[in-house]
VODO-632807 format. One line per 5 residues: number of its first residue (from 1); their letters; for each residue y, z negated, x of C-alpha. Coordinates in Angstrom, 3 decimals. Each point is the difference from the previous one (the first is absolute). Layout:
REM VODO-632807
NUM) a) Y:Z:X ~ ...
END
This chain:
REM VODO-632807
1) xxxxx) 82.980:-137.538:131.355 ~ -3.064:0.822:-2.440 ~ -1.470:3.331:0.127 ~ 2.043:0.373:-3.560 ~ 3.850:-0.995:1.573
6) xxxxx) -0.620:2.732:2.848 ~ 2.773:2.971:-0.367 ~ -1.181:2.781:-2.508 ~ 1.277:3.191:2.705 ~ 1.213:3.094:-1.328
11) xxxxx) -0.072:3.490:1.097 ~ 2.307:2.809:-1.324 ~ -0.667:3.448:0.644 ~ 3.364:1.854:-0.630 ~ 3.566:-0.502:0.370
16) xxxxx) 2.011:2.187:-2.458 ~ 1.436:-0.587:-3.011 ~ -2.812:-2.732:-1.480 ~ -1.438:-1.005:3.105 ~ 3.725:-1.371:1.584
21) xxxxx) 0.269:-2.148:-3.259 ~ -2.906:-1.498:0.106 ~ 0.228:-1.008:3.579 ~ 3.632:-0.967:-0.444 ~ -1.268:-2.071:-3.133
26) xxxxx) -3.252:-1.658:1.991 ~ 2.871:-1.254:2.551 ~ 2.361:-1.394:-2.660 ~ -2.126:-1.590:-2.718 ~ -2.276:-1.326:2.641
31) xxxxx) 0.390:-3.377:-1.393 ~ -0.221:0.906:-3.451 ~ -3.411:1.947:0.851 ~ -1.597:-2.759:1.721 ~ 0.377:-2.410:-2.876
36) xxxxx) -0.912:2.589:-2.435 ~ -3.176:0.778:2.344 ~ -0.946:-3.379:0.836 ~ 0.193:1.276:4.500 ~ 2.215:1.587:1.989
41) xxxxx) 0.947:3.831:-0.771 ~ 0.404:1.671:3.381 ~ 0.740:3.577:1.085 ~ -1.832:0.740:2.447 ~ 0.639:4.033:0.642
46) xxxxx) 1.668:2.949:-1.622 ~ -2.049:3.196:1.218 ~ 2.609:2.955:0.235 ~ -0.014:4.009:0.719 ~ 3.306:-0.351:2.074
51) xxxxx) 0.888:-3.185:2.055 ~ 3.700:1.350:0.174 ~ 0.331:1.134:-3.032 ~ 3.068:-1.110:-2.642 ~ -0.931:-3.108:-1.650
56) xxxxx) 2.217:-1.868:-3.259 ~ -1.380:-3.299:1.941 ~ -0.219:-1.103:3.166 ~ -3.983:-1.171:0.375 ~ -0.530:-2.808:2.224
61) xxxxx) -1.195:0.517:3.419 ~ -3.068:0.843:1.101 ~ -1.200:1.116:-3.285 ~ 0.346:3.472:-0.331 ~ -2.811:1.802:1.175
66) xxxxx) -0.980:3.886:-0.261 ~ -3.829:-1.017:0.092 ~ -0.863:-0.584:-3.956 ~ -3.642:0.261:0.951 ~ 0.019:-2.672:2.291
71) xxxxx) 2.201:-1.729:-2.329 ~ -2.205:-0.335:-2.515 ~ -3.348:-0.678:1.454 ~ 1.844:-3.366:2.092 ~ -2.342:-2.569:-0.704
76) xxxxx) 3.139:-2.407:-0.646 ~ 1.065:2.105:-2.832 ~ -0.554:-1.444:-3.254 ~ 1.912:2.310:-2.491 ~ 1.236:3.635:0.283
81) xxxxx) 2.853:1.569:-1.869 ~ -0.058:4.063:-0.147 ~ 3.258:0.910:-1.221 ~ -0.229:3.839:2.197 ~ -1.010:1.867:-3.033
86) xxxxx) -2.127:3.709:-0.253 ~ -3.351:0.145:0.485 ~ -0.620:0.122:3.577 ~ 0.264:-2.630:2.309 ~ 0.348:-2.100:-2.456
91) xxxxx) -3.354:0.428:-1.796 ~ -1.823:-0.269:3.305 ~ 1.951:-3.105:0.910 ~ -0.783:-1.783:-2.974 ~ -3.397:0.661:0.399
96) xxxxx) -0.168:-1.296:3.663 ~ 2.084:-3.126:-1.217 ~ -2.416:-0.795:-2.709 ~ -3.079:0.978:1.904 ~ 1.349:-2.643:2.887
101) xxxxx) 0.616:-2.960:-2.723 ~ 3.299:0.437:-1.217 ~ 1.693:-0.645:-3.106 ~ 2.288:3.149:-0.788 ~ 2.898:0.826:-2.355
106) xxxxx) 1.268:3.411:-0.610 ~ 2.587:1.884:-1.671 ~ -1.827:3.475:0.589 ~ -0.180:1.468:-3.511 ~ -0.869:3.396:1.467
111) xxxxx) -3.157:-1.089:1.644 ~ -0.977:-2.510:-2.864 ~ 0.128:3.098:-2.633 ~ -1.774:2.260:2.258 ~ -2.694:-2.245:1.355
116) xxxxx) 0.146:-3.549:-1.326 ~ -3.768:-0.317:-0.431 ~ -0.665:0.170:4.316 ~ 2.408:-2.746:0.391 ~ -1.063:-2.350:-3.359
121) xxxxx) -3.586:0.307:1.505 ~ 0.902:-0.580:3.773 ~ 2.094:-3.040:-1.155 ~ -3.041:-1.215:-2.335 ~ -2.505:0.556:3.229
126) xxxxx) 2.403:-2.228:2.175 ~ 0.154:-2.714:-2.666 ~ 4.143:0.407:0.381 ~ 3.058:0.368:-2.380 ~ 1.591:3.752:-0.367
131) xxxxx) 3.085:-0.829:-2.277 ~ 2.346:2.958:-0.636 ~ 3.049:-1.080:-2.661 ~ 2.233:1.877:1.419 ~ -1.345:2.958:-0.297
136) xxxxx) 1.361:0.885:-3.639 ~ 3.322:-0.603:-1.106 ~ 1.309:-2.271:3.045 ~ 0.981:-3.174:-0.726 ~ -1.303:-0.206:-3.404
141) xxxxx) -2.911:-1.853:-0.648 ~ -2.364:2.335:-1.695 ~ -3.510:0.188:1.691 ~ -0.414:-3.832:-0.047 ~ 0.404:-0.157:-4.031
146) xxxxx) -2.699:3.081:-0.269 ~ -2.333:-1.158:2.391 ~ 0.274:-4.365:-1.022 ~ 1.763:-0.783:-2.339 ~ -1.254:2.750:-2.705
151) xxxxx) -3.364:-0.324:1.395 ~ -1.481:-1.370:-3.380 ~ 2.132:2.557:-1.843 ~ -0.843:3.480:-0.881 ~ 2.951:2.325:0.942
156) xxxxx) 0.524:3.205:-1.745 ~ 2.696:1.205:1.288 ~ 2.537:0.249:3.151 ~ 3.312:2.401:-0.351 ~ 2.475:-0.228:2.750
161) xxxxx) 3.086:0.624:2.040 ~ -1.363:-0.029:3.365 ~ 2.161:2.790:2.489 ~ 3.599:-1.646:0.218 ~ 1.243:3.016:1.407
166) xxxxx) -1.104:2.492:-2.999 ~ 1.488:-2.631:-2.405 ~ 3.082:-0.237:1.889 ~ 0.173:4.118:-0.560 ~ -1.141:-0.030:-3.573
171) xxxxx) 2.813:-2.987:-0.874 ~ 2.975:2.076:1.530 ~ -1.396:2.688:-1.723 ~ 0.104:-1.732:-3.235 ~ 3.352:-2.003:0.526
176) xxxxx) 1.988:2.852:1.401 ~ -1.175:3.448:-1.205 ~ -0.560:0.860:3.555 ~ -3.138:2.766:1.013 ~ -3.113:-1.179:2.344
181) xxxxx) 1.097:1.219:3.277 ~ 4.014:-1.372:-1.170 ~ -2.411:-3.652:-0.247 ~ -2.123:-0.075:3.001 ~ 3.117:1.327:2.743
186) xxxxx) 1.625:-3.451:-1.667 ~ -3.123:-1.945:0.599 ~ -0.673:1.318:3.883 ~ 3.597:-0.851:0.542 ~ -0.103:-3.397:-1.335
191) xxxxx) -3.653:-0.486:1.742 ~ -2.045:-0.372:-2.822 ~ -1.837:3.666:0.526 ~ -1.725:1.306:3.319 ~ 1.578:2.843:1.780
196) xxxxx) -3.520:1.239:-0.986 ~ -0.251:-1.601:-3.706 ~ -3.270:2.644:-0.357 ~ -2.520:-3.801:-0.483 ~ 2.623:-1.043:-2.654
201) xxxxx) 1.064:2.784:-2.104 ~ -3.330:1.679:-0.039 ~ -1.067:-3.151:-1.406 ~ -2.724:-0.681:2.979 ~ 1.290:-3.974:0.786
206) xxxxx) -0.132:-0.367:-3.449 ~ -3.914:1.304:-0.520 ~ -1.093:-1.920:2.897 ~ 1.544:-3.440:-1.984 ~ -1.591:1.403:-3.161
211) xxxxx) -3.332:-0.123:1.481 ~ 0.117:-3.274:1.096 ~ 1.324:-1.334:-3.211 ~ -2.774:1.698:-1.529 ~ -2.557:-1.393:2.399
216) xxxxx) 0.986:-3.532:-0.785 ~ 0.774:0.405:-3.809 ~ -3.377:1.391:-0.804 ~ -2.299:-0.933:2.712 ~ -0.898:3.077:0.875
221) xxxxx) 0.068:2.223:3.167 ~ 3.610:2.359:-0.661 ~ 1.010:2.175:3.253 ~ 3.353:2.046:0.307 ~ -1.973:3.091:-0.359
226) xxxxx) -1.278:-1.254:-3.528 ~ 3.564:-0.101:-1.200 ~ 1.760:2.732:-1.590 ~ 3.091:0.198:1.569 ~ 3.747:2.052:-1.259
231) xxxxx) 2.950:-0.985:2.217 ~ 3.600:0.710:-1.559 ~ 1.630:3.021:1.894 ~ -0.777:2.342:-3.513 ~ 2.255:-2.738:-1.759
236) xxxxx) 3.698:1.507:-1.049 ~ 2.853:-1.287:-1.525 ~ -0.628:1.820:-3.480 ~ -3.354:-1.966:0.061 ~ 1.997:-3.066:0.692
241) xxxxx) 2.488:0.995:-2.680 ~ -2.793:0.662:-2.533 ~ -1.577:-3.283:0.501 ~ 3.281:-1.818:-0.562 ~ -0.144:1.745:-3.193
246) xxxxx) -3.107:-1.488:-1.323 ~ 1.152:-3.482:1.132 ~ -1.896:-0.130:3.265 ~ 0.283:0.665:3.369 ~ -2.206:1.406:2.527
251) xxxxx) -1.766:-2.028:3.042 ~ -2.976:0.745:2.002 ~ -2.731:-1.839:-1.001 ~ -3.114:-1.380:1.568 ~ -2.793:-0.169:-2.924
256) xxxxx) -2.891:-1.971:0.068 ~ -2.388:-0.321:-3.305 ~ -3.650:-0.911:-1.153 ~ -0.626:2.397:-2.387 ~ -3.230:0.270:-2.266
261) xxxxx) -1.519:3.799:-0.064 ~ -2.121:1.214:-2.243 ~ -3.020:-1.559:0.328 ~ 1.443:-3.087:-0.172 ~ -0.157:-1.021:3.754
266) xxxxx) 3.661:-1.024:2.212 ~ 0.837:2.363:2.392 ~ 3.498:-0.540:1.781 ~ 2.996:2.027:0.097 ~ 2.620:0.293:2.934
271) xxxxx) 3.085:2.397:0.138 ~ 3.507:0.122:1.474 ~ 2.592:2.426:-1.669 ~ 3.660:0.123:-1.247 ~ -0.491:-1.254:-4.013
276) xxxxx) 3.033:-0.700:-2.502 ~ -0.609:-3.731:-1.256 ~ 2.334:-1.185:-2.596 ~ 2.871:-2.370:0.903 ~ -1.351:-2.465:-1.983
281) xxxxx) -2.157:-0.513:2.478 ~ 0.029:-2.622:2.878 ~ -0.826:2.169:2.518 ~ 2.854:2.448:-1.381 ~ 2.711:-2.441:1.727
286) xxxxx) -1.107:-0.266:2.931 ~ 2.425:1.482:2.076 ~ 0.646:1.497:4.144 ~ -2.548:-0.576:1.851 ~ -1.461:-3.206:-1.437
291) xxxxx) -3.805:0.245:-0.855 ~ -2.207:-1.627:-3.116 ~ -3.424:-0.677:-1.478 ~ -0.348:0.050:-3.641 ~ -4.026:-1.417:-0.224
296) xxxxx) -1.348:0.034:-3.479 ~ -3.178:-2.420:-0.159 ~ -2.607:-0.852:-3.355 ~ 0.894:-3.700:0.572 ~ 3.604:-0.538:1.514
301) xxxxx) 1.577:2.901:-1.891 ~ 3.190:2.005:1.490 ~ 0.783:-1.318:3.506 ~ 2.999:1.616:2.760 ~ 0.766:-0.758:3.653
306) xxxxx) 2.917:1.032:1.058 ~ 2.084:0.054:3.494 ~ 0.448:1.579:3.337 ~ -2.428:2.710:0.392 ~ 0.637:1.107:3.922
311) xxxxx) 2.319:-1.143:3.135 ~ -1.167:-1.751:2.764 ~ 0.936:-4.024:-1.170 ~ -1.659:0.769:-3.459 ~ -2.910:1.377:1.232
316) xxxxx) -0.124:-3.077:2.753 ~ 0.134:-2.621:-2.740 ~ -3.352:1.287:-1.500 ~ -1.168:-0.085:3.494 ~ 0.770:-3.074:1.008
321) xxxxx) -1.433:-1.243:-3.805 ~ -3.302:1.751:1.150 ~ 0.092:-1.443:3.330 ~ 0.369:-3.634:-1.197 ~ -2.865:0.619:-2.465
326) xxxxx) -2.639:0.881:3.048 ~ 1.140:-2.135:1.963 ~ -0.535:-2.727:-2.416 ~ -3.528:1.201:-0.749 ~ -0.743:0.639:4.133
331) xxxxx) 1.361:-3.801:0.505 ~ -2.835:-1.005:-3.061 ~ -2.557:2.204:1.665 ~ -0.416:2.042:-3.773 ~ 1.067:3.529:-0.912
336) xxxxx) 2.231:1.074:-3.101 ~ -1.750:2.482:-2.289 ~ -0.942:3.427:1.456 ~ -0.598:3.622:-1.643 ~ -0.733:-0.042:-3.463
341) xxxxx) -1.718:3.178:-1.443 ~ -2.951:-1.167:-1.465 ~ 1.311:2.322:-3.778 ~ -0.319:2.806:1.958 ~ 1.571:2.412:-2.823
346) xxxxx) -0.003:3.493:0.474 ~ 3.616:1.473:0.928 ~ 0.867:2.447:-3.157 ~ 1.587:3.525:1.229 ~ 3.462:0.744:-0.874
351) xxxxx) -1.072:2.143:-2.941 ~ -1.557:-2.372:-1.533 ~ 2.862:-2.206:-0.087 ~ 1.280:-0.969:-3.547 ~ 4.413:0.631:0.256
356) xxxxx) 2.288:1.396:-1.852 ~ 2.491:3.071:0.963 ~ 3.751:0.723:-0.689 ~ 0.309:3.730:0.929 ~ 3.806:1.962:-0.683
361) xxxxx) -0.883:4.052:-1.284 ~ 2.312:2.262:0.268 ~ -0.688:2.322:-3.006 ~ 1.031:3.062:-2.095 ~ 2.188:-1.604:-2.965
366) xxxxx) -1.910:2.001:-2.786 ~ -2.004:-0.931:-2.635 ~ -3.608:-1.159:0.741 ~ 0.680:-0.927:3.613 ~ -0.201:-3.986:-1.274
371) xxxxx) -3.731:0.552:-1.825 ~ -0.879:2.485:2.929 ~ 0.679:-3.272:2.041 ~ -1.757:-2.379:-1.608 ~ -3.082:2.402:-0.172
376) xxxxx) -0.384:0.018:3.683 ~ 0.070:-3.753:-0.578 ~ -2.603:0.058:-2.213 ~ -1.975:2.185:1.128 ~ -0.754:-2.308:3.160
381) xxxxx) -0.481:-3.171:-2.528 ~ 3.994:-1.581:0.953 ~ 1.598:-1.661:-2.364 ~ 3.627:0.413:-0.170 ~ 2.002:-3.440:-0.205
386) xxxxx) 3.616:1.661:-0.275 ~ 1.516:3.019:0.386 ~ 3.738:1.237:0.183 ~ 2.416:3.236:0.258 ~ 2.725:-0.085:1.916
391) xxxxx) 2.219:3.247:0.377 ~ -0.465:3.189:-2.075 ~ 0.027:3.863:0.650 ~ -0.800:0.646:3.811 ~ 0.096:-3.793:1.422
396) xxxxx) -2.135:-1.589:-2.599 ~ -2.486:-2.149:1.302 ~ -2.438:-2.145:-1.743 ~ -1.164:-3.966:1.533 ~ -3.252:-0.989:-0.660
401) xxxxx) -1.482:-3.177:0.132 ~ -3.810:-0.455:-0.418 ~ -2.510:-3.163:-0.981 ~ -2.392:-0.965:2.333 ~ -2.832:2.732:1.206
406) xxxxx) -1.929:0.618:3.098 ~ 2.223:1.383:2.468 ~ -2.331:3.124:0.492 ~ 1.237:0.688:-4.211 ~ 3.402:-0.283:1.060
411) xxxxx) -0.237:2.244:3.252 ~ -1.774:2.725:-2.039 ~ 2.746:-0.494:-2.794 ~ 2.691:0.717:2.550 ~ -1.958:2.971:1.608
416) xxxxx) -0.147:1.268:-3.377 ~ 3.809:0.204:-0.936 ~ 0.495:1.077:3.423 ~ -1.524:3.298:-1.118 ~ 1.076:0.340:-3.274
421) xxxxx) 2.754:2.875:-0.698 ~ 2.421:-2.007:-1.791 ~ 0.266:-2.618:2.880 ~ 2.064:1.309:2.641 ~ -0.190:-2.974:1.907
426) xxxxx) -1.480:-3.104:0.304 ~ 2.415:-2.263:1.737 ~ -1.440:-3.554:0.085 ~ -2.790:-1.491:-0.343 ~ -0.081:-4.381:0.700
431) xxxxx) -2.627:-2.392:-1.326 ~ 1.340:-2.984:-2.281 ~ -1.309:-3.516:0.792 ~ 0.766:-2.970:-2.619 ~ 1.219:1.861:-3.357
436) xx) -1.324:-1.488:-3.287 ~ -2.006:2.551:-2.153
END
């Protein structure tokens, strides 16, 4: 056997959800893998907390170990899989597994938003692969089209559906008339939603993505903490409703744009919030808890991925698709392409942020209350795209849609009809993504 045929071994630190998959996948598609690789695919340890704890699999014997440090500085230990998630162990066990030689694939979008840079560099010092597809959007292939096969396009844009579980809430919303706590109770009992859904409804899994899709799209250095970040709990039915009126829907979005300011440099923008997009639009149908991409690029145009976002055999496939990839480049003693931030744009803040606002005001039905409106509009240099009355005498309340301004406009627009004496009430206020001018 040439140093080339030897078996590629794998580690796998975790056992949950993801990490059973993948080691139930390594064991079935072992022949596949091999010809794929070119060698021999072979587990050769799964580092757990618990040895007795319930498993969906039963792992082989021998292989379950509670030492993942040991695991992963084994000098027979080609490749290691972290599929654990958070940020520690798992950052420090990536590190050791790098610093000791190894290859590594992750799914750990929490750790790559908050400190992707330490691991790019430790895998660039080591001279090994750090491949992480399925850390967005599960089983769909997004990172590998951003980071190869756009690399000699310029993207512009990335708007998503990342969080299956908030689009799960948002779609019963919109398909049954039912209120945000009515939707997430349905999606904890049918196990799309956390008994603790804080990282998903507060929009934090969907930030961390954001980041990285940012990273990748612009080549530039985007952490969770650079992204502005609104999760969905403030979102009611009558906002719902309102959208349906206007022929969209609502979804929470994960924005990513280069943007020009005004001095004519690019500076990057990144933001998650709840946004009414028309239902014209492609990523308006996507429905439960499926996830999708909708890239916009100077050369290629309008492109969408679209699939699984979560669950455990989804998020294996991308994986596994990683796995085969280093394993392939390990066998050919080369490396796939590392961090890519040589743009190095400056992150723009949130109030700099070109958007547009719908925002319901419940109002006095007299005369002047409409030109009192639009003043306050004007006054902070909006532009009004539509407007409409619905109701008269006490329940009249006016709908305003705006162009595009800087959010900080739009927040000191709404600040101002908050205090004016013939609003008694602002009662929503939503961006809108997608609508023609």
């Amino acid at each position: 056997m040439t140093e080339g045929d030897k078996p590629l071994k794998v580690a796998v630190l975790g056992c949950g959800s993801v990490g059973s998959q993948v080691v139930r996948l390594l064991g079935e598609q072992a022949g596949d893998l091999a010809a794929r690789v070119g060698a021999e695919v072979e587990l050769v340890g799964v580092a757990v907390r618990r040895l007795d704890a319930p498993r969906d699999i039963e792992v082989p014997d021998g292989l379950l170990t509670t030492d993942a440090n040991a695991l992963v500085a084994r000098d027979d230990v080609d490749l290691v899989v972290e599929v654990i998630g958070g940020i520690e162990p798992a950052r420090t066990l990536i590190l050791s597994a790098l610093e000791n030689g190894k290859s590594v694939v992750t799914a750990n979008k929490a750790l790559l938003a908050e400190d992707g840079p330490t691991l790019f560099e430790a895998a660039e010092k080591a001279g090994r692969d750090l491949y992480y597809e399925a850390a967005v959007a599960g089983a769909i292939p997004i990172l590998r089209p951003l980071r190869e096969s756009l690399a000699g396009d310029r993207v512009t844009r990335v708007l998503g559906i990342v969080n299956g579980t908030t689009n799960f809430i948002l779609d019963k919303m919109d398909t049954s008339g039912a209120g945000f706590a009515e939707a997430l109770e349905e999606a904890q009992e049918l196990g799309y939603a956390e008994a603790d859904p804080t990282a998903d409804v507060e929009g934090f899994d969907a930030a961390a993505k954001a980041a990285i899709l940012a990273s990748l799209a612009f080549h530039t250095r985007v952490t969770a903490a650079d992204v502005h970040r609104e999760g969905i709990a403030e979102v009611t039915a009558a906002d719902v409703a309102s959208a349906r009126e206007m022929a969209s829907v609502v979804k929470l979005l994960a924005i990513c744009e280069l943007r020009e300011t005004d001095d004519g440099q690019s500076a990057v923008a990144v933001r998650v919030h709840p946004a009414m997009i028309p239902r014209s639009h492609p990523l308006a149908s996507v429905r439960e808890a499926y996830n999708a991409v909708f890239v916009e690029s100077d050369a290629a145009g309008q492109l969408m991925f679209y699939g699984p976002g979560a669950g455990g055999a989804p998020t294996a496939s991308a994986v596994l698709g990683d796995l085969v990839t280093v394993a392939r480049n390990r066998r050919a003693e080369t490396r796939g392409p590392g961090e890519s931030a040589y743009a190095d744009h400056a992150v723009l803040p949130m109030g700099e942020t070109l958007t547009r606002y719908h925002v319901a005001i419940d109002v006095d039905d007299r005369a002047g209350v409409l030109a009192a409106v639009a003043t306050a509009f004007s006054e902070h240099g909006v532009s009004i795209q539509t407007v409409r009355q619905e109701g008269r005498d006490a329940d009249a309340q006016l709908v305003v849609v705006s162009h595009e301004s800087t959010d900080a406009q739009l927040a000191a627009t709404v600040e101002t009809l908050r205090g004016m004496d013939t609003v008694r009430e602002v009662t929503s206020v939503m961006r809108v993504e997608g609508v023609a001018e």
